[in-house]
N, C-alpha and C positions, 0 to 999 in steps of 0.2 A: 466763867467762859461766856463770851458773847452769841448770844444767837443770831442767825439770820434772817433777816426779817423776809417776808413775801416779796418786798420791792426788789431786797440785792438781792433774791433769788433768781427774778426774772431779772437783772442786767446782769448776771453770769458771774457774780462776784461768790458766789458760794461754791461752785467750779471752780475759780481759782484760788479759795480760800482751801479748800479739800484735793488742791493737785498737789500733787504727789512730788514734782521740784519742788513746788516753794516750799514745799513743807521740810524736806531735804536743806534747802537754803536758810531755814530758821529753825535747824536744830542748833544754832548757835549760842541761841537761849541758853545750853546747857551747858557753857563753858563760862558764862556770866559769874560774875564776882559783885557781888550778895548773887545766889541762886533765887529765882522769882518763882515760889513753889506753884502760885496761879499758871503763868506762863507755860511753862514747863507741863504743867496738868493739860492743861487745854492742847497742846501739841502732844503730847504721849496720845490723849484724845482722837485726834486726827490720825494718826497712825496706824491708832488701833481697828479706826475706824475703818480707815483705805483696807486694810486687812480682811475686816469684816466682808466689806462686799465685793470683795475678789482682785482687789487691786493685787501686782507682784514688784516686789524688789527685786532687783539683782543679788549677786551674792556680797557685790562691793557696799553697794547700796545698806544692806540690810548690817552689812558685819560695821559700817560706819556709825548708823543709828545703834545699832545696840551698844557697841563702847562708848557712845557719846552719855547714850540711858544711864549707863553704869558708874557714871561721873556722879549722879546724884544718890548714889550710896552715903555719903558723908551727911547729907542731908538727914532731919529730925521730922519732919514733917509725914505723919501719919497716911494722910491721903495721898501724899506724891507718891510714897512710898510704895504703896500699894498698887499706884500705877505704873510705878517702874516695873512690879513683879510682874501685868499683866502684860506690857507690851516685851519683856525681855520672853516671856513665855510662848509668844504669838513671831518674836524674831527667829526664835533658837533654832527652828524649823529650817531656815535660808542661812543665816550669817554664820560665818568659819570662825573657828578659833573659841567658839563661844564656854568650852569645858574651864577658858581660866578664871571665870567669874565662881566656881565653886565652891571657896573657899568663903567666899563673901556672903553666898547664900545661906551657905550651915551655917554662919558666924547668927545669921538672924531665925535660925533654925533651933536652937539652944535649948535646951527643956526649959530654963530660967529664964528666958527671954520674956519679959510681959509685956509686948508688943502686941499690936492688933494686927499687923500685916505677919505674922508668922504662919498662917495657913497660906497667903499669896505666896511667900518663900518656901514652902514645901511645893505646893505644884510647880513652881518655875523651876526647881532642882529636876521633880521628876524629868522636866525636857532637855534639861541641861545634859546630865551624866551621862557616862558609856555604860553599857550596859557590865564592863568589866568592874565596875565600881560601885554598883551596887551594894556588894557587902560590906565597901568601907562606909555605906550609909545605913546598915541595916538599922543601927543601936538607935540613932535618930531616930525612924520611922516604928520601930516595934515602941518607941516613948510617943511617940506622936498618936500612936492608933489607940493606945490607953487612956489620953490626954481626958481629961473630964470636961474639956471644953468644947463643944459639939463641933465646931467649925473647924478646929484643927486634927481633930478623928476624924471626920469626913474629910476633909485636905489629904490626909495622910491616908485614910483608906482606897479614896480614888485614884491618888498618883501610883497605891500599890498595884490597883488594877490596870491601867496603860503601862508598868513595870513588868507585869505577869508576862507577855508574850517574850520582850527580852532578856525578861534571870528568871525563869521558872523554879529553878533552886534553893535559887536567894530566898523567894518571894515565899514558896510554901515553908518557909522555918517562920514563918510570921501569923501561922495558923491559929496557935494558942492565945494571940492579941487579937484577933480577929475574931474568934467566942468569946474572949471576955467583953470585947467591943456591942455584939449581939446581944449581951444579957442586959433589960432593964437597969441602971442607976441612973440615980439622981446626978443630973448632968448639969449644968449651968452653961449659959453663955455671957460673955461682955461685951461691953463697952469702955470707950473711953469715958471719964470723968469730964464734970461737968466746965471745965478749967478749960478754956481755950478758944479755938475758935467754930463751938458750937458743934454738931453733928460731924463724928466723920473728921471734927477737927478742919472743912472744907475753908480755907482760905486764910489760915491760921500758917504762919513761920516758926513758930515755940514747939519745945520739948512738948510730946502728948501723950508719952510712955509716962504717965503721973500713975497710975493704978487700976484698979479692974473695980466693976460695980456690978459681982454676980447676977444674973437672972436667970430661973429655969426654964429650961428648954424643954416646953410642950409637943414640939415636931417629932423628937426622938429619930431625926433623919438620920443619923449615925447607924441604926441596927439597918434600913435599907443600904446600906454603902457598903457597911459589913457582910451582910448576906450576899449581897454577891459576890463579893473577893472569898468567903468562905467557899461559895459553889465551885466559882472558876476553879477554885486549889484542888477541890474535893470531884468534877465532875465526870473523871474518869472511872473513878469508884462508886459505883451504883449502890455499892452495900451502904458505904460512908455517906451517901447523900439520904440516903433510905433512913441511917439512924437520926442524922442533921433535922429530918421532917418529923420525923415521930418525937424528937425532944423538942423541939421550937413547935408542933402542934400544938399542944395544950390538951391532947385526950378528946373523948369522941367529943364533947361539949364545946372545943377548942376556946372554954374559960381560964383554963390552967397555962396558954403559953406565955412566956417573956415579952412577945414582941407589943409593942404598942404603936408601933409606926403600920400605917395600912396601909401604904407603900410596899414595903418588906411583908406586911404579911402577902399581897398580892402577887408580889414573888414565889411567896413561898409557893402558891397553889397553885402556879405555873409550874415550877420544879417536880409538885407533885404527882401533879397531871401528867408530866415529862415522864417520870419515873413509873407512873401506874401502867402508861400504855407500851414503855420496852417492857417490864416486868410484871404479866398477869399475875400471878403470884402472889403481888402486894394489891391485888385492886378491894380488897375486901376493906383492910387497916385502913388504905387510904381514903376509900368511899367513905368510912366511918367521918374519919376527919373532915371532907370536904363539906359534910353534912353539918357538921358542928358549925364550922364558919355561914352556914347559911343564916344562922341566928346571928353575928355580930352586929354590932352598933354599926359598925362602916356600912354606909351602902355601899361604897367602893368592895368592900371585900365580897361583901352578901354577892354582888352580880361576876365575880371573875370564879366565887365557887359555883356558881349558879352554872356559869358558863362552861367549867372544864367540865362539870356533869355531862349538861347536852352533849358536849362533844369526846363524850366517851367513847370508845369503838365498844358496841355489842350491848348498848347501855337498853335495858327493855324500861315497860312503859310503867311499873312500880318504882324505879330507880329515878322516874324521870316526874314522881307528882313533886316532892319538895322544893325541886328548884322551878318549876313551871309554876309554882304557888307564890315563890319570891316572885321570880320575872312580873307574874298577874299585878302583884301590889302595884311593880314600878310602875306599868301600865297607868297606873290612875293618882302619878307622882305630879307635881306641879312642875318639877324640873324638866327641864326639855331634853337632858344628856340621858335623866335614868329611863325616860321615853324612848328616844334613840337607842339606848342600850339595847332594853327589851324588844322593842320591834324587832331588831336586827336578829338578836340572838334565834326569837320564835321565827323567822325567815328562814332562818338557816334548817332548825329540828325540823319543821315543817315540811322539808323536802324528805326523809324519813323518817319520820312521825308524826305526820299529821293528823293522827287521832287524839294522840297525847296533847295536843295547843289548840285542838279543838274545843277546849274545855274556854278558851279566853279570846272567844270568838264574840264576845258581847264588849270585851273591852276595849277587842281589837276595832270593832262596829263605832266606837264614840271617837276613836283618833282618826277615823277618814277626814274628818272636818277639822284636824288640829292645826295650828296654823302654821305649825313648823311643816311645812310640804316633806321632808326627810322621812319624817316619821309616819307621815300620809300614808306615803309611799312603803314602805315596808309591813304599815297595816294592812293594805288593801292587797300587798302581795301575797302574804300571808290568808288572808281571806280565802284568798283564790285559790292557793293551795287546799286549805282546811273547809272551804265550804262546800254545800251538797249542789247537785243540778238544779233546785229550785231557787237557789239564790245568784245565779249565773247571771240573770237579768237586770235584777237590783244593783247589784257590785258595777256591771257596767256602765249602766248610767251615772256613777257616783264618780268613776275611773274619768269617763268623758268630761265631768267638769271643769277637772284640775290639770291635766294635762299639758292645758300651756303655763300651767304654773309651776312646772321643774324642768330641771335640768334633765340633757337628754342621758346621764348616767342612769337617775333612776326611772326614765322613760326604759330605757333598755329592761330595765329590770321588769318594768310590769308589763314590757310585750313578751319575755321569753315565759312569766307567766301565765300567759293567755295564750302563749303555744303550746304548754303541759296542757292544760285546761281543756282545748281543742279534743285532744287525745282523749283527756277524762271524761268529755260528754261530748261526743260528736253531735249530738242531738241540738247542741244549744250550737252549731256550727253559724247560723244565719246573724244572730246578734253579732257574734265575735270576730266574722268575716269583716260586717259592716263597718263595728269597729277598726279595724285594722286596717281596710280601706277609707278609714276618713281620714287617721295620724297620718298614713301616707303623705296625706295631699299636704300636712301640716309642715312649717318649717322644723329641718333639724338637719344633726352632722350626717356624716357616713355609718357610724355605727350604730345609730337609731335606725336608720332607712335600711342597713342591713338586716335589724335583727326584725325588724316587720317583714321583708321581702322574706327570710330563711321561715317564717310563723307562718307563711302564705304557703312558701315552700310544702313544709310539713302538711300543711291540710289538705292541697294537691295530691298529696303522696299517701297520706291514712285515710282521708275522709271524700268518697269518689263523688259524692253528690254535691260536692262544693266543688268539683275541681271547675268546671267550666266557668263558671261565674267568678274565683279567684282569679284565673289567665285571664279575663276579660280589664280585674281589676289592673292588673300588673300589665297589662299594652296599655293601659291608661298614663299609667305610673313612667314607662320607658318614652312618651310622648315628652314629657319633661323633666328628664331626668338629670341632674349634674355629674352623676356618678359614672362613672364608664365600668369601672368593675360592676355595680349591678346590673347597668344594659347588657352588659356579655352576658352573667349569668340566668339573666330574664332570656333573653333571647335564645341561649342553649336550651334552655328548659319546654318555650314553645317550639325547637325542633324536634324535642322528643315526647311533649305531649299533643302538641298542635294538631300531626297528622290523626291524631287515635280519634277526634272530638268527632261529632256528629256534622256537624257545619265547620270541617277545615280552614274554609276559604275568608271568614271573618274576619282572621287572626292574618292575614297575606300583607292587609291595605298598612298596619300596621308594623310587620315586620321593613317593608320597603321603606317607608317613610324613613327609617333608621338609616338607608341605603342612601338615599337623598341629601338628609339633614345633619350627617352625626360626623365625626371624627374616623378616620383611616380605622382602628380599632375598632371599634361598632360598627363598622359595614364592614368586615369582612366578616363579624361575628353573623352581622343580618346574613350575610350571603349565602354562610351555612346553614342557619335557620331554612332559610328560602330551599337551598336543595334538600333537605329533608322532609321538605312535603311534596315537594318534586316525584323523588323515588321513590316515598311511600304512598303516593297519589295514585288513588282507584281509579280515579275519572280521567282520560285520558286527553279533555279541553284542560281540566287543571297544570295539567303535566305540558304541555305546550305552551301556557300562560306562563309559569315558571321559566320553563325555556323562556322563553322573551326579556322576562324581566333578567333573567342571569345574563343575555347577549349586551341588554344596556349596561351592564356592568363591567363588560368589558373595555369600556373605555374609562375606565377611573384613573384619576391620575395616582393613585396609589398602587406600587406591584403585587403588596399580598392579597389587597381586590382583587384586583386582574386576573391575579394567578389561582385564585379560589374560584373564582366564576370559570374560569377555562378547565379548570379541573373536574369540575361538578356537571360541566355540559355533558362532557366526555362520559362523567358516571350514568348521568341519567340513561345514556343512548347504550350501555354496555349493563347488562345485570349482572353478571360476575364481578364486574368493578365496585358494582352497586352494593355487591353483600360483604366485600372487601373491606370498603372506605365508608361506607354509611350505616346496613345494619349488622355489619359486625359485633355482638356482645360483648365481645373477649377483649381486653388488653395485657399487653404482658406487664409480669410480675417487677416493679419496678427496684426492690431488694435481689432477686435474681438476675435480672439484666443488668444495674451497678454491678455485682460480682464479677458478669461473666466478661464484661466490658473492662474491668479494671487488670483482669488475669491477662484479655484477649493485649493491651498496651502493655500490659510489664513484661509479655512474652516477648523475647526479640524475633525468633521462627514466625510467630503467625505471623507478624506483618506480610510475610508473603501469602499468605491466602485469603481472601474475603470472611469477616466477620459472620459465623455461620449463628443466624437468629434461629434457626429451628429447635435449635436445641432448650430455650429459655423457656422455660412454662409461664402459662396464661393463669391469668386470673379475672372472674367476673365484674363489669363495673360497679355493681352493688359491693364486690369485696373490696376494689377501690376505693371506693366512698368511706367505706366504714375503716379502712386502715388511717383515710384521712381527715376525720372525722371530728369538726372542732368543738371543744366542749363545751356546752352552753353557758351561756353570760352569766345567766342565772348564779350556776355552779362558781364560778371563778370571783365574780361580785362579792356575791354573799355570805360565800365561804369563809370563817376565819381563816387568819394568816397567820397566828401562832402556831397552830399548830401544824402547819404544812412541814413534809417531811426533808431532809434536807439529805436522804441517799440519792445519788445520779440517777436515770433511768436506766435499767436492762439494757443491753447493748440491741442494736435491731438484727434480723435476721441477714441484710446486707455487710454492718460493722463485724461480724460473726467471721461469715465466710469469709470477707477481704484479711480479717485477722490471721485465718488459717492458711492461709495464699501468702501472705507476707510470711511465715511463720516457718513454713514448708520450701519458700523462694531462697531462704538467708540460709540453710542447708545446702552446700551446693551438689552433695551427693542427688539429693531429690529433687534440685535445680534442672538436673537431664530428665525429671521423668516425662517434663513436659507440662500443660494443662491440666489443672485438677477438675475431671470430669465432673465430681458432686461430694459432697464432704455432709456428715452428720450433721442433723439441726441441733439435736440435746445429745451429751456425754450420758453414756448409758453407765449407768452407777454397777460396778462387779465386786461392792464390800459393802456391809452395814455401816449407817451411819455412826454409829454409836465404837466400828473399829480403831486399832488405836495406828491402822495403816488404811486410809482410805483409796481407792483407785478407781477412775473413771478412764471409759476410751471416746476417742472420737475414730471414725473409719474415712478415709479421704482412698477414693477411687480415681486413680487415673488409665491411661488408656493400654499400658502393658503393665501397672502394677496395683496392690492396694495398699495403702499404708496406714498402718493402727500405731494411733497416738494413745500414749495410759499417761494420764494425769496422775502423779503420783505425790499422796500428802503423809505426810512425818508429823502425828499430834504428838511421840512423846519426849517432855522437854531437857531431858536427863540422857539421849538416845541420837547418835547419828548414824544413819544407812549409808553404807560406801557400796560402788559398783553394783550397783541395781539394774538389775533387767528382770523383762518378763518375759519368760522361756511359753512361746504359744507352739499346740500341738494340734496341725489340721486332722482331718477322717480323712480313713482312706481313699485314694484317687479324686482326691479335690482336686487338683489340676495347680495345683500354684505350690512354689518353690522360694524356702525364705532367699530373702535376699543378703539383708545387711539387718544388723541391729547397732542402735544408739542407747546406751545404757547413761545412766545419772554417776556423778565419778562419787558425791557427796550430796544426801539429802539431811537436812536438819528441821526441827520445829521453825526454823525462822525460815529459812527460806522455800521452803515449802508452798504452792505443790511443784516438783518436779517434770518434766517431760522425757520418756523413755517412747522412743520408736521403734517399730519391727515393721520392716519393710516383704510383701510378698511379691514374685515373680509371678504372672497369668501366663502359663502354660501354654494356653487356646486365647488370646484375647478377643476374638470375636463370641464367647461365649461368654454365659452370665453364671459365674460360679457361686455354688448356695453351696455354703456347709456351716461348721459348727467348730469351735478352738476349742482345746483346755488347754486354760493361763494356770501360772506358778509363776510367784513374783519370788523373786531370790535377790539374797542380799547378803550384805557383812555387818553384822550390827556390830557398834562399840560403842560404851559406855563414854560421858563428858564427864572430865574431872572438872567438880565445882572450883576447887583452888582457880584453876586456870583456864578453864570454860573452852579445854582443848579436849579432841577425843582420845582414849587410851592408846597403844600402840598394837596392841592386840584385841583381836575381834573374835567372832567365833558369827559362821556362815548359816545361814537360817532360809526357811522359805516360807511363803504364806501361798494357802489355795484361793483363788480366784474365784468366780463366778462365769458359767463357759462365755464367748464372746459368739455370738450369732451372722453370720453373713448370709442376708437374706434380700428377696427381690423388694418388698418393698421397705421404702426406705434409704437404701442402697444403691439402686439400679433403675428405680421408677420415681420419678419426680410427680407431684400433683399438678396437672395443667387443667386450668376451665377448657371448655369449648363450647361450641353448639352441637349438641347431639346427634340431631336429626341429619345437619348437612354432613356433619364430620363422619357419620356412619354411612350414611351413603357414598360419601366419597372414597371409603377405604372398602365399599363392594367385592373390590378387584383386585383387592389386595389379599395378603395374608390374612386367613379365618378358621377358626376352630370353636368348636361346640363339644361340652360334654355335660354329664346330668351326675350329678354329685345326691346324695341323701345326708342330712345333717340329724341324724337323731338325734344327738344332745340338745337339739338349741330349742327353748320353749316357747320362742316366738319368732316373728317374722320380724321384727326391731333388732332386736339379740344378734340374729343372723347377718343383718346388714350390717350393723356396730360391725362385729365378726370381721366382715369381709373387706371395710373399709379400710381399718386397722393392720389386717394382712397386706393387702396391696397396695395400701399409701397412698391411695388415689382419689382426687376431687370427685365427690358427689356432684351431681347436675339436677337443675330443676328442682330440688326442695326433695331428691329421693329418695334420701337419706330417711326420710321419717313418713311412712308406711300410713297411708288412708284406709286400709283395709288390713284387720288382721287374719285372713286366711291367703289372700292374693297379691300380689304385689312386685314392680318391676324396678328396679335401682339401676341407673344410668353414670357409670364411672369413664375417667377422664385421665391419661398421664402421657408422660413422656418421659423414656426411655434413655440413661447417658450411653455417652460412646459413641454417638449417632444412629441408637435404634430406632426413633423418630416419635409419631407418635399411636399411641395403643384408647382403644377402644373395651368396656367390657358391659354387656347384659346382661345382669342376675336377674330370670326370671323364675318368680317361688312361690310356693302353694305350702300350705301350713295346715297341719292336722294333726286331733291330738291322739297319740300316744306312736305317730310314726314320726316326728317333727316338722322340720324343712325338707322339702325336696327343690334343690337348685338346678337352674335349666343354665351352665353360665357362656353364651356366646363372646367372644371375643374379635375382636378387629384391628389389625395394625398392620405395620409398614415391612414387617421384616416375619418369616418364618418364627424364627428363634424367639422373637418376643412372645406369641401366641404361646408355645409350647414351655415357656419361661412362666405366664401368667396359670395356666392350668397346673403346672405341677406345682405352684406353690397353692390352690386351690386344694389339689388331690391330696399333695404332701402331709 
């Protein structure tokens, strides 16, 4: 095959050597009479090539070339051959019709075939076949996966593995070839003979099927290929994979196993790892084993047992000296991977264990100056974790060196660890500031500049006697900024710390310039900045200078300026506007406002009324932050990736409720009831886990009824429940009246859990009804005949007791809203108020009691009151909102603690409606 030399490269002659028509145009080659096995090589070449880097045929296109390929079946020629198999392999994917070539390919598939291309013609069948045909190929492939010749067991084990998704049937009867394939023998591989045209036979037209010239095969890559087509057959049986590792272990020594490929053993001890952390149980056997492999010859193996250790869950710090002993060696290895390796690894423990790799803090000390920067980087981060306050200073200046000598990934990495650090010794706050204000100024991307701006962030927020000095660094930083997402959130950040500082007015000259010089988006951001020291402005020359500057804003040729300056004038001249739109704490719950929004548009009725926001509860902007709360770089970098878990995440508290809205909507009996006032956050469990009928409720409140959902699950697999319902029995004069029940027609172990609803009538629905059910689940059990895996025809009726079901205020009928305390109590002066004085003699402290009373009423703590500064006195500040439009409720516990009378509660109450107050105290009293 001719190469291109540099010249025809640059006059374009290797583009059109490698385009895809002419290549199309000279598969002519392949109809020539003598066949030019050169020719034909060099073109299959190109093909494969165009393939490789993403070129596409058509379907004509492709199904053209492949029957053209397939001409040179007739052909002897070793190496062509092989290149047929790999271009008809890389076709099969596009070209039609391509299942008639499969005759041709078994023909060279043959257990007797001593041909060198019979491993290229097993994988190209794998792509060929339908998956219906499989088992007319099994007998082929269970001879192929025995084959003693290494490259055609691995041929044959691989294509079983991309076969597995499509005949899982087929594929697991191939299980018993696939352990014999695992165990050690003496394996050989070939070659052609020395007859022909040299290596590979490359350029040779002669027979080269002349004979085999055994060699042993040292890689032993066969038991890696095997081992994984064993797991995949095996991975749904935990027990079968559990014995798989304890036989291919080799005992705690792991001298005794089979495997000799350290490939497949590194498998192994990922499987292991896999299997120790579903199943505690085995962490003991396993640990043994993982231990043994820390002694292999492999380094390879030595660091993947090293490594599933550290990332044991619950792994303590005896568990954790033998592999912290290998990792040390690697540390002072001459290779640069087993370097990387162990930095990385101790990076990771070090974020929970930093005592335990504290021990290889002198080895870590010689790789800051290694020259691979990677592994710099992972020492010095590691440092930083594991070193004490008096090395804070040292470390930094060794950090400042190299800096511009990586890349900004592992720049990220050693700002978020000089963010933890921050934390761990505010005292050394002045170096690491410095720091941090110097990379600023240094070139990098966005995610560098973020993760130092969020480091600044953080020390503003923990460490108060750096805070002025950081805002000083960060208006330095937004003077030449390229980022626009960080000028916004620089600039929010000096509206809400700017005004607090001692010398407000410093930070002004700086915000405006943003107003002048920056992009539509940063000067509306400035312009909020600007009215929030406006409004929070003591000095009353301040607060007219801001006036001014917002007047000149109103002429920007952008409307969100405009309309932000015009709004903010308005706030400053109005204080009620002002505690509104500025220092309002509170914003609403954005998973409850989704809800109530998504109910408020699927309802066809409400459209006629205005979207009522009162009803959404509020949440603190600190609880905002923290619900959206990104994880540090640190964490997500450093962290392995094997072992990351691959279950979905928890559904959110928004996907929850919209689920029971649609859920309750597709009923259309419960389609009239209207709007679901508020529905259960968690099913409350009314059987043991360990029953063989489990049942949960949810409770959905709407505005003339209540409806109780029972989750209902069938574990036993021999057992179906017909006509299931749960018979609930309110106390007397609850006020509500069943409505309707939806019973289950057939529960079984499969489809299981069930939904059974009991619908009640509200008698008084301006009232908040408190009682108590007793449930009886009733059923028709009958037995599944095995024969026919249908139920009998007779049953016999059964019931099971419940666990009572509770309708109570909170939880039920009181949502948790943040607020502001102070204004929200005064504001509801005038409103609905009651007071009474409770004695809690059980409770043994003033913690206990508030826990207590939180718990009862379901209501947001305010102000941190939740957790008691004094333990004899103390006042708890609660916060909710009311459904059905009771609006919103206010309560004061105030309690005095002594011992051997307990708590005595003073509990005032505040809210919107009579009925709430009196709602709130009897479940108190109650």
């Amino acid at each position: 095959m001719a190469y291109v030399s540099k010249k025809e490269d640059e006059s374009g002659l290797s583009s059109y050597y490698n385009n895809k028509t002419t290549i199309i145009q000279e598969a002519r080659v392949f109809n020539d009479s003598p066949i030019s096995p050169r020719k034909c090589r060099a073109l299959l070449t190109r093909i494969v090539y165009l393939l490789y880097i993403g070129e596409t045929f058509s379907a004509q296109e492709a199904t053209t070339l492949f029957f053209g390929t397939t001409k040179l079946f007739q052909h002897k020629d070793s190496a062509l051959r092989q290149m047929v198999y790999l271009a008809i392999k890389e076709l099969a994917t596009t070209a039609e019709d391509v299942i008639m070539v499969t005759s041709s390919i078994m023909k060279d598939m043959q257990p007797n075939s001593e041909v060198i291309y019979r491993p290229n013609a097993i994988r190209a069948l794998c792509r060929i076949i339908d998956p219906s045909m499989a088992q007319g190929v099994e007998r082929f492939f269970k001879a192929a996966i025995v084959d003693r010749t290494p490259s055609i067991s691995s041929a044959a084990l691989v294509s079983s593995y991309h076969l597995f998704p499509l005949a899982k049937d087929v594929v697991k009867r191939w299980v018993n070839e696939a352990q014999e394939a695992v165990s050690a023998k003496s394996s050989s591989s070939f070659f052609p003979g020395s007859s022909g045209g040299g290596y590979l036979n490359f350029g040779s037209s002669g027979n080269s099927n002349s004979g085999y010239q055994p060699i042993p095969s040292t890689s032993y890559i066969t038991q890696y290929h095997a081992l994984g087509l064993l797991y995949l057959i095996r991975q749904q049986d935990r027990m079968a994979v559990t014995k798989m590792i304890q036989q291919l272990g080799g005992g705690k020594s792991g001298a005794g196993t089979t495997l000799k490929n350290s490939m497949a053993l590194c498998m192994l001890i990922r499987y292991a790892a896999k299997v120790m952390e579903e199943d505690p149980n085995v962490q003991r056997q396993i640990l043994d084993l993982l231990e043994g492999w820390l002694r292999h010859k492999s380094d390879m193996v030595n660091f993947e047992a090293a490594r599933a250790i550290c990332e044991m869950k619950n792994v303590n710090a005896s568990q954790l000296t033998k592999p912290i002993a290998v990792l040390q060696l690697f540390l002072s290895s001459p290779k640069p991977v087993l370097k990387f390796s162990a930095t990385r690894t101790l990076a990771t423990l070090a974020l929970t264990h930093p005592a335990a790799v504290a021990s290889c803090n002198v080895d870590l000390e010689n790789l800051i100056t290694d020259q691979n920067r990677s592994v710099a980087t992972y020492a010095i981060t590691t440092l930083l974790k594991t070193g004490n306050e008096a090395s804070v200073d040292r470390l930094m200046k060794q950090i400042t060196g190299f800096m511009s000598e990586i890349s900004d990934e592992f720049k990220v990495i050693i700002v978020d660890a000089i963010r933890s650090l921050c934390i761990k010794f505010p005292t050394k706050h002045v170096s690491m500031l410095a720091f941090l204000s110097g990379v600023l100024r240094d070139e990098g991307g966005y995610d560098f500049k973020r993760a130092v701006v969020e480091a600044m962030f953080d020390m503003i927020k923990f460490i108060s006697d750096c805070k002025e000095q950081a805002l000083s660094h960060l208006c330095e930083f937004i003077e030449d900024c390229e980022f626009t997402k960080l000028s916004v959130r620089i600039l929010h950040l000096l509206g809400l710390e700017g005004p607090k500082a001692p010398q407000p007015t410093k930070y002004i000259r700086f915000i405006y310039n943003r107003v002048v010089l920056e992009n539509a988006t940063v000067r509306a951001a400035a312009v909020t900045s600007l009215a929030k020291f406006g409004v929070n402005a003591v000095d009353d020359g301040l607060r007219r200078s801001i006036g001014v500057l917002l007047n000149r804003c109103l002429d920007d040729v952008d409307d969100e300026v405009r309309d932000r300056a015009a709004m903010y004038l308005k706030v400053m001249k109005e204080a009620s506007l002002a505690d509104t739109y500025v220092k309002e704490e509170s914003v609403f719950s954005l998973a409850a406002l989704e809800s109530k929004l998504v109910a408020y548009v699927n309802d066809v009725d409400a459209s006629a009324q205005p979207f009522d926001a009162s009803s959404i509860p509020k949440i603190s902007r600190a609880q905002l932050a923290a619900e959206s709360t990104r994880p540090s770089t640190l964490d997500t970098i450093a962290a392995p990736a094997t072992r990351a878990s691959t279950s979905p995440p928890p559904p959110t508290a928004a996907e929850t409720q919209s689920a029971y809205v649609q859920q309750l909507a597709d009923i259309p009996h419960f389609a009239e009831y209207g709007t679901v006032l508020n529905s259960s956050v968690k099913p409350v469990q009314l059987t043991e886990s360990e029953t063989e009928y489990q049942v949960t409720c949810v409770k959905h409140i709407f505005r003339e009824h209540i409806v109780f959902q029972f989750n209902v699950s069938n574990t036993l697999p021999d057992t179906v429940l017909e006509q299931v319902v749960v018979v609930m029995q309110p106390q007397a004069d609850s006020g509500l009246t069943e409505d309707v029940v939806f019973q289950i027609d057939s529960l079984s172990c499969a489809n299981s859990p069930g939904i059974v609803y009991v619908s009640f009538k509200r008698d008084k629905p301006r009232e908040y009804t408190t009682t108590s059910f007793q449930c009886i689940l009733k059923f028709i059990s009958k037995e599944l005949d095995p024969s026919t895996g249908r139920p009998e025809e007779e049953g016999y009726e059964d019931e099971y007791q419940l666990e009572e079901v509770e309708l109570s205020a909170g939880g039920d009928y009181i949502i948790p809203s943040y607020a502001s305390f102070s204004s929200e109590w005064d504001r509801l002066r005038s409103g609905a108020t009651a007071t009474e004085t409770f004695s809690l003699g059980a409770m043994e402290s003033i913690k206990a009691a508030c826990d207590s009373i939180i718990e009862l009423l379901n209501m947001e703590p305010l102000g941190g009151t939740e957790i008691p500064n004094s333990p004899s006195v103390h006042t708890l500040q609660l916060s909710g909102l009311v459904t059905g439009g009771g609006g919103k409720v206010l309560v004061r516990c105030r309690m005095t603690f002594s011992r051997g009378q307990g708590v005595t509660l003073e509990l005032g109450v505040r809210a919107e409606q009579e009925n709430v107050c009196a709602l709130v105290v009897s479940v108190v009293g109650g």
